[in-house]
Backbone atoms as SQL, in Angstrom:
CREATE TABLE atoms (id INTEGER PRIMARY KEY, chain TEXT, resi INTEGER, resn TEXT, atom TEXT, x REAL, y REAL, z REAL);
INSERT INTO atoms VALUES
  (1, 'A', 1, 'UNK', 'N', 111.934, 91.388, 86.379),
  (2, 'A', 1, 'UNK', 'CA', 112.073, 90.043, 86.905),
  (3, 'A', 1, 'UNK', 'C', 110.788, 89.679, 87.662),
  (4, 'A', 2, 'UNK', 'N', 110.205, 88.703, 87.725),
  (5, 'A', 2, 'UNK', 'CA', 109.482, 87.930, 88.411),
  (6, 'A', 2, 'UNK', 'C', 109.550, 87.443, 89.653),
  (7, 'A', 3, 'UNK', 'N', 108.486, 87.828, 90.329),
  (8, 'A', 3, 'UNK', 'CA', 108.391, 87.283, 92.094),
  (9, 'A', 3, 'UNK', 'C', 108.668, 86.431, 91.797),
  (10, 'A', 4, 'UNK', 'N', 108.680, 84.922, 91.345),
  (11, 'A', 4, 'UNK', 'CA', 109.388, 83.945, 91.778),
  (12, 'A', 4, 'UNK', 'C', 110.287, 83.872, 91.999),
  (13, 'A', 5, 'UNK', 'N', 110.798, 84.326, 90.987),
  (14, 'A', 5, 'UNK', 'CA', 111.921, 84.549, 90.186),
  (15, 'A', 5, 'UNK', 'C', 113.473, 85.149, 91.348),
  (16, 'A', 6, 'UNK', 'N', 112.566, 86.298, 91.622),
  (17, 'A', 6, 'UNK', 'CA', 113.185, 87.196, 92.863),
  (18, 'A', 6, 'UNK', 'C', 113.473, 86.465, 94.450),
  (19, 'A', 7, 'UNK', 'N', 111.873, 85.878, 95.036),
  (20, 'A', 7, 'UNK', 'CA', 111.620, 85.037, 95.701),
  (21, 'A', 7, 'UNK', 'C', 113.483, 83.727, 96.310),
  (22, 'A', 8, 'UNK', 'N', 113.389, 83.410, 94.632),
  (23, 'A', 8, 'UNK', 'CA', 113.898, 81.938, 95.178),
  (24, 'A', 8, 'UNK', 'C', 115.985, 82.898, 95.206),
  (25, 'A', 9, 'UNK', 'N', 116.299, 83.880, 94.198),
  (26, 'A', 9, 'UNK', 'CA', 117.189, 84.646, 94.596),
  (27, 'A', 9, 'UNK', 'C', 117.483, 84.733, 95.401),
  (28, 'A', 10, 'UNK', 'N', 116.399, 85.659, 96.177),
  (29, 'A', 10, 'UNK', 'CA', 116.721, 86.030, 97.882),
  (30, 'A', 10, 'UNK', 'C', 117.370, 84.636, 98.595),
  (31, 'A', 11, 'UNK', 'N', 116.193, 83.852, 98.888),
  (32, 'A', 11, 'UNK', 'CA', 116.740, 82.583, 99.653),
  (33, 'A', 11, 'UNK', 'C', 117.654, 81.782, 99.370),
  (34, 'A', 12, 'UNK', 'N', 118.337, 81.768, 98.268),
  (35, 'A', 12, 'UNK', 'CA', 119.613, 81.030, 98.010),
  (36, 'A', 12, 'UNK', 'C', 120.980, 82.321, 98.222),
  (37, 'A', 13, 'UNK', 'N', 120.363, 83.470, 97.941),
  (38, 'A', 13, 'UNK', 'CA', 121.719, 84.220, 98.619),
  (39, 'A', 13, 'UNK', 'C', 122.029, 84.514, 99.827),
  (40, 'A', 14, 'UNK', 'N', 120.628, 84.282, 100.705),
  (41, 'A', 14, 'UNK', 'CA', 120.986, 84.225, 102.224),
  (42, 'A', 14, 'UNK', 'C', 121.695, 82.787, 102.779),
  (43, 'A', 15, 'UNK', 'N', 121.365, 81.741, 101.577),
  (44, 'A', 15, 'UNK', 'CA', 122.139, 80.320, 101.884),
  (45, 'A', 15, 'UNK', 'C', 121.018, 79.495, 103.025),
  (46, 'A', 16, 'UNK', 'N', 119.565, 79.791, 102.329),
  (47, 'A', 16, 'UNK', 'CA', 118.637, 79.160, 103.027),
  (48, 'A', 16, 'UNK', 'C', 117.921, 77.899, 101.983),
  (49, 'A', 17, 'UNK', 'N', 117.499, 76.571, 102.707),
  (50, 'A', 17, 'UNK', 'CA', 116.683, 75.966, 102.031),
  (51, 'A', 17, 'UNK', 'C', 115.474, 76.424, 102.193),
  (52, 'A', 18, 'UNK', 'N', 114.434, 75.996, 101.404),
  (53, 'A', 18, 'UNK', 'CA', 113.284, 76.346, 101.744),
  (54, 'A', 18, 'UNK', 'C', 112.534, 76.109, 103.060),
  (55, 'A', 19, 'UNK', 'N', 112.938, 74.654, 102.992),
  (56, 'A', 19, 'UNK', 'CA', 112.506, 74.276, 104.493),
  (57, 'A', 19, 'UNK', 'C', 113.311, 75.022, 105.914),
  (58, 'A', 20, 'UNK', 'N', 114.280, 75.526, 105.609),
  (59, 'A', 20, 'UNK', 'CA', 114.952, 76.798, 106.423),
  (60, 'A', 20, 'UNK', 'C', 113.998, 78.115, 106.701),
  (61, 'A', 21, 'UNK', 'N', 113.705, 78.333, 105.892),
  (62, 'A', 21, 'UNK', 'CA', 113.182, 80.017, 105.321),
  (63, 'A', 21, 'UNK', 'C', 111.921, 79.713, 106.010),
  (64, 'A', 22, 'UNK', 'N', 111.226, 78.319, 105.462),
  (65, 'A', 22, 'UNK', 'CA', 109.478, 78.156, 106.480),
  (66, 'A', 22, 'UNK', 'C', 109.653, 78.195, 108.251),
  (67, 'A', 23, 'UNK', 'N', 110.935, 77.517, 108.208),
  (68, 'A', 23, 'UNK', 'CA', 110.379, 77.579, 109.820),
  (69, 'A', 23, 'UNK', 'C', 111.151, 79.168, 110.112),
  (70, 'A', 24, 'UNK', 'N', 111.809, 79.736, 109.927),
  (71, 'A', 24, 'UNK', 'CA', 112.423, 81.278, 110.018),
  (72, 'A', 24, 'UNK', 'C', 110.841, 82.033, 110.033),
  (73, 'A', 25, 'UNK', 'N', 110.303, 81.834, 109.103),
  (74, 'A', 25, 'UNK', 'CA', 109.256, 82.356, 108.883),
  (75, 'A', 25, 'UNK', 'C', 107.920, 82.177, 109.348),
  (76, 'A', 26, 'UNK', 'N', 107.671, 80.955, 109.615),
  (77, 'A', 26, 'UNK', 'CA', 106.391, 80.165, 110.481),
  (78, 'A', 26, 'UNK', 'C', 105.696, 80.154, 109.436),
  (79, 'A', 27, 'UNK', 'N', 106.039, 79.638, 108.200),
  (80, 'A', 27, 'UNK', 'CA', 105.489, 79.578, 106.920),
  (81, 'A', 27, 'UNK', 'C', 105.485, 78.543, 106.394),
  (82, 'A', 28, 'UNK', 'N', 104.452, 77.594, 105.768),
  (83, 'A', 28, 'UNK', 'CA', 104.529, 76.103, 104.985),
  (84, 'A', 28, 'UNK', 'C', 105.629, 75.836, 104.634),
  (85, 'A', 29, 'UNK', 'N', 106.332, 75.422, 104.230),
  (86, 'A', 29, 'UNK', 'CA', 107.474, 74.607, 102.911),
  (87, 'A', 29, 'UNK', 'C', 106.816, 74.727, 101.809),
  (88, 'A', 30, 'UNK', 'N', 105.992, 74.207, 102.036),
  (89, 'A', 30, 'UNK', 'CA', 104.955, 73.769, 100.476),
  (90, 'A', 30, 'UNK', 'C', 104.424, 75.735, 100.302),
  (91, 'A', 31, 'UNK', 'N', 104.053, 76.107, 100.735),
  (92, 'A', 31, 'UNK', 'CA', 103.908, 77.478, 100.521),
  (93, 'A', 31, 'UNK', 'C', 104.785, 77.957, 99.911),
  (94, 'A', 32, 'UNK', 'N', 105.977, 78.198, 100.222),
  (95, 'A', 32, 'UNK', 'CA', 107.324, 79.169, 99.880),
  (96, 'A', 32, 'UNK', 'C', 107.526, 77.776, 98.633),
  (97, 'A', 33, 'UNK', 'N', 107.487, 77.129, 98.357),
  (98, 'A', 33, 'UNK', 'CA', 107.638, 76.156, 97.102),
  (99, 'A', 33, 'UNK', 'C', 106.804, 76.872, 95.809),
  (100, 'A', 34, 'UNK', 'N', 105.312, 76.867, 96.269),
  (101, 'A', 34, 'UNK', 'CA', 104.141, 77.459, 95.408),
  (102, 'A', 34, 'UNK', 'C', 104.797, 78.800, 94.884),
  (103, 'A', 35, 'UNK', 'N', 105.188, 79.996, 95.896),
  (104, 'A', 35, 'UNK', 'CA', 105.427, 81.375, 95.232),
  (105, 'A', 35, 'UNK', 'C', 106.602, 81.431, 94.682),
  (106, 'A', 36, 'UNK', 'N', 108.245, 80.290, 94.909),
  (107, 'A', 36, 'UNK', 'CA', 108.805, 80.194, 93.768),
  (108, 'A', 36, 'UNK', 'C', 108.371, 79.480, 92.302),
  (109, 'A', 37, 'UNK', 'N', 107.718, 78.674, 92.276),
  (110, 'A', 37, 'UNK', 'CA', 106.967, 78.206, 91.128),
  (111, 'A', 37, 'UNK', 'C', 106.465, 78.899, 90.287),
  (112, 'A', 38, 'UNK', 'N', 105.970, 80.064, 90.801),
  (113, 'A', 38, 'UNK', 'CA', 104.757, 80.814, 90.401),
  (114, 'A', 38, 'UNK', 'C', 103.203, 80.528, 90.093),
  (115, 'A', 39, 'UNK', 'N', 103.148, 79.316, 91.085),
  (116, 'A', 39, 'UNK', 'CA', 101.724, 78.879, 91.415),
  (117, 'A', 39, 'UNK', 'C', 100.823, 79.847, 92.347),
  (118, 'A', 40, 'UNK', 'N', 101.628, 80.656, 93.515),
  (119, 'A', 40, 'UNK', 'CA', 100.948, 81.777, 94.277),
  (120, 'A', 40, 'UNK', 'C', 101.912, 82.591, 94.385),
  (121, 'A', 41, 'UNK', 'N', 100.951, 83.732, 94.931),
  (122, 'A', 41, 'UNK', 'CA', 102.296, 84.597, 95.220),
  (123, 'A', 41, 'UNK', 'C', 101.685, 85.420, 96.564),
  (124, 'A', 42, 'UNK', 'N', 102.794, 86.016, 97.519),
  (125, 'A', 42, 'UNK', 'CA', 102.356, 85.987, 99.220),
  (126, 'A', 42, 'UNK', 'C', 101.279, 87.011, 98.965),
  (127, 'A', 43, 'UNK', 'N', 100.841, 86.832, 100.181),
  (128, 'A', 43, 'UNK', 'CA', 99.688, 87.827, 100.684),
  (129, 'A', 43, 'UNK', 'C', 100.510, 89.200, 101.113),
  (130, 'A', 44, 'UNK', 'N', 99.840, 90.100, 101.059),
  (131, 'A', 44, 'UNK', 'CA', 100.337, 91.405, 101.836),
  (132, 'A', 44, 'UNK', 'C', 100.836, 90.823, 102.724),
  (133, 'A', 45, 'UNK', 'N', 100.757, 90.278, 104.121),
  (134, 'A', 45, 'UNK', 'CA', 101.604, 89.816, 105.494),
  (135, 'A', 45, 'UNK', 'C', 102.491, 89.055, 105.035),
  (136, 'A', 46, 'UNK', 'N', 102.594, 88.015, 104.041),
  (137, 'A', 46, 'UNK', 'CA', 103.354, 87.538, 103.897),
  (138, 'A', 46, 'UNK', 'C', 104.757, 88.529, 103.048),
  (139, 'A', 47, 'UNK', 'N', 104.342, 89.050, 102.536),
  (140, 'A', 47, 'UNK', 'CA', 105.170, 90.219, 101.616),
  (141, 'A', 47, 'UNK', 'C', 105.947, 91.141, 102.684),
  (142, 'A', 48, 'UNK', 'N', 105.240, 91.539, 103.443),
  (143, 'A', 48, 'UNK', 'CA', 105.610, 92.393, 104.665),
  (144, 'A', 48, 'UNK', 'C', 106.670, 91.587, 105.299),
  (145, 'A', 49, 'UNK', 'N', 106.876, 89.844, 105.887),
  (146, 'A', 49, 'UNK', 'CA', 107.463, 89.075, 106.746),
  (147, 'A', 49, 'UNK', 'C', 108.762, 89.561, 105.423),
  (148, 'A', 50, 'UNK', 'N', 108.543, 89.189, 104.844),
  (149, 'A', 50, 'UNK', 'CA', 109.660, 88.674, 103.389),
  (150, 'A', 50, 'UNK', 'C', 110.774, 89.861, 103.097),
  (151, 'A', 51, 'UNK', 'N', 109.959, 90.925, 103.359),
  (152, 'A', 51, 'UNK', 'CA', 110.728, 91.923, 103.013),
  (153, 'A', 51, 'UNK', 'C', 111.741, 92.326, 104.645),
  (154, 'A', 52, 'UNK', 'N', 111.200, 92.230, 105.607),
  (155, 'A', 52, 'UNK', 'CA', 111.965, 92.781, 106.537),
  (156, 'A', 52, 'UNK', 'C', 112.975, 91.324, 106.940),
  (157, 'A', 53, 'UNK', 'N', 112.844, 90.411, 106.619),
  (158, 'A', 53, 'UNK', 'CA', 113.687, 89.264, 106.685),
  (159, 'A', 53, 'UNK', 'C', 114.424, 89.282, 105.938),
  (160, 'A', 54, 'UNK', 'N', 114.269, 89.664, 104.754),
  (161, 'A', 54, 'UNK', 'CA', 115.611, 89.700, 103.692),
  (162, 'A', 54, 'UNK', 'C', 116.020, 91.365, 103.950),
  (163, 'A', 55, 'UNK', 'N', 115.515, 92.111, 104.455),
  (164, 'A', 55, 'UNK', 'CA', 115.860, 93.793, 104.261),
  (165, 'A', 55, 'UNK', 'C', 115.847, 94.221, 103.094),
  (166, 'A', 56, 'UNK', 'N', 115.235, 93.906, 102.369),
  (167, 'A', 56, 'UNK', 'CA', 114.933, 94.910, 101.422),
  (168, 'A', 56, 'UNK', 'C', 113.444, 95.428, 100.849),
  (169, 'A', 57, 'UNK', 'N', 113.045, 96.045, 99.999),
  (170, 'A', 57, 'UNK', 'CA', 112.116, 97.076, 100.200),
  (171, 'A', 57, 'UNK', 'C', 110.790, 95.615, 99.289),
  (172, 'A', 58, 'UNK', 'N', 109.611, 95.975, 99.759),
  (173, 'A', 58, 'UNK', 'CA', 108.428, 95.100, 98.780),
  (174, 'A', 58, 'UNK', 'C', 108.385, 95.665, 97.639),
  (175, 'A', 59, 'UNK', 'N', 108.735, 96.463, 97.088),
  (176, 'A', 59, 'UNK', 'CA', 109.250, 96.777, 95.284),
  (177, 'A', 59, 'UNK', 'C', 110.161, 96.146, 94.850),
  (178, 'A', 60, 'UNK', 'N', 110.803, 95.732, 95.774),
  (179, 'A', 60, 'UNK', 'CA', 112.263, 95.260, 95.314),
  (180, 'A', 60, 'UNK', 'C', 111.515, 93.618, 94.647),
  (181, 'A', 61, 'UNK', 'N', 110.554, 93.499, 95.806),
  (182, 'A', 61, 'UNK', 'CA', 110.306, 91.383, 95.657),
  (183, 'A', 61, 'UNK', 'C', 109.122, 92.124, 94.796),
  (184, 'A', 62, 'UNK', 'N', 108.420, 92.406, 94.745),
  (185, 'A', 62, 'UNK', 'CA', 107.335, 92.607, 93.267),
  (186, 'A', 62, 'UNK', 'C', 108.400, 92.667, 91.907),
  (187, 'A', 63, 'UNK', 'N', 109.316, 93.090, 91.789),
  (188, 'A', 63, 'UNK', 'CA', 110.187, 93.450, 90.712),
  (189, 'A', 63, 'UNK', 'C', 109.511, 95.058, 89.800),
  (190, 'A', 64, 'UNK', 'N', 108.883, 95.504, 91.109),
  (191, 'A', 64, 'UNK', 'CA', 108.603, 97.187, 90.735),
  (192, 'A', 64, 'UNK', 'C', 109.569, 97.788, 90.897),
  (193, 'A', 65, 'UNK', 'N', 111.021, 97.647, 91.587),
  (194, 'A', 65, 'UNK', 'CA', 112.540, 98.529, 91.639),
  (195, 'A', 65, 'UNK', 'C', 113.509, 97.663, 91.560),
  (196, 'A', 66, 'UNK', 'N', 114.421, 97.975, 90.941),
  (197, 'A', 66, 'UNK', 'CA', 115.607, 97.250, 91.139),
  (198, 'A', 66, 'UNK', 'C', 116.190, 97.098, 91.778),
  (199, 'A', 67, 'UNK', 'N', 116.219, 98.523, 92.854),
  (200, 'A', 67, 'UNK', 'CA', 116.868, 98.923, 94.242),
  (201, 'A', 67, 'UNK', 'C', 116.576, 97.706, 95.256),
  (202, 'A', 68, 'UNK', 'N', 117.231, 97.025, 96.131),
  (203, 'A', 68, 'UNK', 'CA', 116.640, 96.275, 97.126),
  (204, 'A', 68, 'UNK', 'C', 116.210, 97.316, 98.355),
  (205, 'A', 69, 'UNK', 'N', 116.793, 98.255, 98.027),
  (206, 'A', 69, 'UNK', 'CA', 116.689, 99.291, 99.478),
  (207, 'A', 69, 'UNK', 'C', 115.489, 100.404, 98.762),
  (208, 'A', 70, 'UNK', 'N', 114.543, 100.520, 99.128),
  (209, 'A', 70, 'UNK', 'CA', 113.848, 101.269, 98.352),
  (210, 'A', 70, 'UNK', 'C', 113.859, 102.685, 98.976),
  (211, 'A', 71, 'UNK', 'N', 113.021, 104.162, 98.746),
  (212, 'A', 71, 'UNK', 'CA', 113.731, 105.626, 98.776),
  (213, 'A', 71, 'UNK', 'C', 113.483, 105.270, 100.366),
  (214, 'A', 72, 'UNK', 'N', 112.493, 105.088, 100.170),
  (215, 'A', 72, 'UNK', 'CA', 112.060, 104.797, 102.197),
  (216, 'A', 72, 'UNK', 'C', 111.214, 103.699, 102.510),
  (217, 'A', 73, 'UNK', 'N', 111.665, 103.228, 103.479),
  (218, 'A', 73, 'UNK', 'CA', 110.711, 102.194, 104.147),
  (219, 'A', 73, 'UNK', 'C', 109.149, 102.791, 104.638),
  (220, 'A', 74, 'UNK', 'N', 108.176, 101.616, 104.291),
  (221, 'A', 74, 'UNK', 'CA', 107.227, 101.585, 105.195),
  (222, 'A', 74, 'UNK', 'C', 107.352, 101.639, 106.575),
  (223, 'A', 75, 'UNK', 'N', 106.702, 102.439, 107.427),
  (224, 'A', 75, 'UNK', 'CA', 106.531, 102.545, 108.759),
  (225, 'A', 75, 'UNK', 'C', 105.781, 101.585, 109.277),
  (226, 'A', 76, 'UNK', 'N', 105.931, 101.134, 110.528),
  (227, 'A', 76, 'UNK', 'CA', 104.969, 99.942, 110.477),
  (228, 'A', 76, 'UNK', 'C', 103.305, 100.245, 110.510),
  (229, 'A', 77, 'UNK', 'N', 102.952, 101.455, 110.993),
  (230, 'A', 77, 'UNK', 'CA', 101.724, 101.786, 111.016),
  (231, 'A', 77, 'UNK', 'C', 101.206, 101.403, 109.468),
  (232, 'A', 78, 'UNK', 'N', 101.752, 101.665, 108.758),
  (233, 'A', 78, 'UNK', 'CA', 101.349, 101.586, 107.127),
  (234, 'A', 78, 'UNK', 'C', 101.578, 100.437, 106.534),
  (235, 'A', 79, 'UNK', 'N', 102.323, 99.639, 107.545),
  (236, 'A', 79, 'UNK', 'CA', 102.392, 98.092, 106.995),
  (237, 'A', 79, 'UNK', 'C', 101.429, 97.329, 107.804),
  (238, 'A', 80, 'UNK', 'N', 101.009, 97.798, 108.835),
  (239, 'A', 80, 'UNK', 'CA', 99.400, 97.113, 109.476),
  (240, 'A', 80, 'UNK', 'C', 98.237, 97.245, 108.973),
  (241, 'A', 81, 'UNK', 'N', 98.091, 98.947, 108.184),
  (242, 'A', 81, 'UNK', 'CA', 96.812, 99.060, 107.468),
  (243, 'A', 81, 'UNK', 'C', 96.982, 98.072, 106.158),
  (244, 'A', 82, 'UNK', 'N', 97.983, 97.860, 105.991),
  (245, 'A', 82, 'UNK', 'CA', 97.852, 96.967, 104.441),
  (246, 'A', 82, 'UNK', 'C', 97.677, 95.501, 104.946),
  (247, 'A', 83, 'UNK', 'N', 98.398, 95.374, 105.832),
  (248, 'A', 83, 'UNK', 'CA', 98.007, 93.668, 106.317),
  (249, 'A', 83, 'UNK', 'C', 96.567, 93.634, 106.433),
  (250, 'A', 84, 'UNK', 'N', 95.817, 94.691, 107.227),
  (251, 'A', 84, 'UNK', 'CA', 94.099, 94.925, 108.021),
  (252, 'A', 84, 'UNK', 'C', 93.735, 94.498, 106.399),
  (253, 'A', 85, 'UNK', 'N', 93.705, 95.455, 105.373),
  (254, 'A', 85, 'UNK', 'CA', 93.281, 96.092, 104.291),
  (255, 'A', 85, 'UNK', 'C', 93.007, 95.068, 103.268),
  (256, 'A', 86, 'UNK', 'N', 94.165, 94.056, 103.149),
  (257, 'A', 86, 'UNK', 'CA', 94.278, 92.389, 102.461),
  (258, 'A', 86, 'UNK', 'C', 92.986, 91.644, 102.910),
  (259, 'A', 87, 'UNK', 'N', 93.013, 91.904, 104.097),
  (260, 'A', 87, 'UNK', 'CA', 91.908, 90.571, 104.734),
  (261, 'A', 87, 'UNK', 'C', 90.301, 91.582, 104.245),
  (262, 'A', 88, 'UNK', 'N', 90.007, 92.252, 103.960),
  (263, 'A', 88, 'UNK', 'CA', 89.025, 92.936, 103.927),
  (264, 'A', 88, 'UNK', 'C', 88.242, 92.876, 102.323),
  (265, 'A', 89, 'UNK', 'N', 87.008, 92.573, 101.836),
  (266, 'A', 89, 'UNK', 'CA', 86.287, 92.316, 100.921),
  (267, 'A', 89, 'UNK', 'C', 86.424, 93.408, 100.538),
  (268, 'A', 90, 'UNK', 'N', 85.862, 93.518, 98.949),
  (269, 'A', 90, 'UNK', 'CA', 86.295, 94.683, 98.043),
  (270, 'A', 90, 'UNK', 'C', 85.138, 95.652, 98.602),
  (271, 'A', 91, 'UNK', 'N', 83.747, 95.434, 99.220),
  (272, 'A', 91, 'UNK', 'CA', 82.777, 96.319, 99.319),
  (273, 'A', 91, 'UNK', 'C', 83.702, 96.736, 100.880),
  (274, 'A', 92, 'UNK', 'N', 84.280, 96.235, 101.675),
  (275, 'A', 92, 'UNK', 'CA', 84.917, 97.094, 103.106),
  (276, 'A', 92, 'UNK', 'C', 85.986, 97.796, 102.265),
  (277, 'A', 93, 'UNK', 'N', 86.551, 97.275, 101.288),
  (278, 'A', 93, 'UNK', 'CA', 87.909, 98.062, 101.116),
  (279, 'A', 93, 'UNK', 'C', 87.196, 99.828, 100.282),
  (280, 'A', 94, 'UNK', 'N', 86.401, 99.612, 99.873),
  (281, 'A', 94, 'UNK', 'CA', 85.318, 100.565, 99.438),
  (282, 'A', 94, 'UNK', 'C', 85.166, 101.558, 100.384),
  (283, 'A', 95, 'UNK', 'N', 84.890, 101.119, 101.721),
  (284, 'A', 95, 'UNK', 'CA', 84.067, 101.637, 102.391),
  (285, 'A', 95, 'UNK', 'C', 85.365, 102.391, 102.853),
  (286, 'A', 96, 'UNK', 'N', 86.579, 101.954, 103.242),
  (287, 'A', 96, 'UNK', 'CA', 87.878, 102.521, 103.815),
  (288, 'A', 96, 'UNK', 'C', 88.393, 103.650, 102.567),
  (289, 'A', 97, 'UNK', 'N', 88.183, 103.004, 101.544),
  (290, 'A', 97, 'UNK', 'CA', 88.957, 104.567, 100.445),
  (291, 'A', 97, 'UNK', 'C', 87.924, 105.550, 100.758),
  (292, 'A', 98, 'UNK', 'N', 86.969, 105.406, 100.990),
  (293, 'A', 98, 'UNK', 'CA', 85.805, 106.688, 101.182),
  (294, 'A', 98, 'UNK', 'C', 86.191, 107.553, 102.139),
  (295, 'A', 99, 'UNK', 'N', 86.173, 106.709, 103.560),
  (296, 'A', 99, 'UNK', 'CA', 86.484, 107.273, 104.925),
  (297, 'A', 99, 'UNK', 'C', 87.774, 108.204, 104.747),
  (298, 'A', 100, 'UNK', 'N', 89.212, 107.296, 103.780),
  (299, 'A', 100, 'UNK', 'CA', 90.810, 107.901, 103.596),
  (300, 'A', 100, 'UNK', 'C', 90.151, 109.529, 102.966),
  (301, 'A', 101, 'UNK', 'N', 89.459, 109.187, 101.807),
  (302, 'A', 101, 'UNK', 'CA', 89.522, 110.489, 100.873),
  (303, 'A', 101, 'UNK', 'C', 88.891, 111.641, 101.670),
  (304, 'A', 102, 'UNK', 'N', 87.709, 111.298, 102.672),
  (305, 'A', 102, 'UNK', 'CA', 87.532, 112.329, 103.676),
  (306, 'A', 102, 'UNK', 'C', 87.888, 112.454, 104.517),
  (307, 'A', 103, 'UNK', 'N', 88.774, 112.199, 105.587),
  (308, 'A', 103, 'UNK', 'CA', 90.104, 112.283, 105.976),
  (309, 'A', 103, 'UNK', 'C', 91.098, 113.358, 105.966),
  (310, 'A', 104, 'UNK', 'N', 91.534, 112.959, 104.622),
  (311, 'A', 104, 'UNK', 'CA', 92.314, 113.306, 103.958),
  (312, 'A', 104, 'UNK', 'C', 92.200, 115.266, 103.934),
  (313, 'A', 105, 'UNK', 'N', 90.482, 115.779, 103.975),
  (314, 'A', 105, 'UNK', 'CA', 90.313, 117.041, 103.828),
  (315, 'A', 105, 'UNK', 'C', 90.448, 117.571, 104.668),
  (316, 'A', 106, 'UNK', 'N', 90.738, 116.980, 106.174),
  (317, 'A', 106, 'UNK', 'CA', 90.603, 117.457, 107.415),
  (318, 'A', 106, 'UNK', 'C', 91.929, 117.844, 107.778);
């Protein structure tokens, strides 16, 4: 299934309009309009808000699991490096897999 697809699911089974869900969220109208459309689709932070507002897992809204509850949640530490990680150009995000993989040996 399709993020939109999934997207506009969620918010009609919580019994939200859109214009509900934006201000819940501190999010456009016209935004949450676009990613059911499938004109955009959220940013990491926005994915992160989406998922702990509806409770279920960001595989679930990618349509990577079927599960809404996925094996385990992100911790939030690991949902800040991905928010940091979004905003960051492909030559910084470069520079961070380098730093992880040596790291990683320690």
């Amino acid at each position: 299934m399709e993020i939109k697809t999934i997207l506009k699911r969620l918010r009609r089974e919580a019994g939200l309009t859109q214009k509900q869900l934006s201000q819940e969220l501190a999010i456009g109208q016209s935004t949450i309009s676009q990613w059911e459309s499938g004109a955009s689709k959220p940013t990491a932070d926005a994915l992160i808000a989406l998922s702990e507002y509806y409770e279920v897992s960001a595989d679930f809204i990618l349509g990577i699991s079927n599960a809404k509850e996925g094996e385990c949640k992100m911790n939030k530490d690991v949902e800040e490096c991905i928010a940091l990680i979004d905003n960051l150009t492909g030559y910084q995000r470069g520079i961070i897999k380098e730093l992880l993989k040596q790291m990683k040996m320690f």
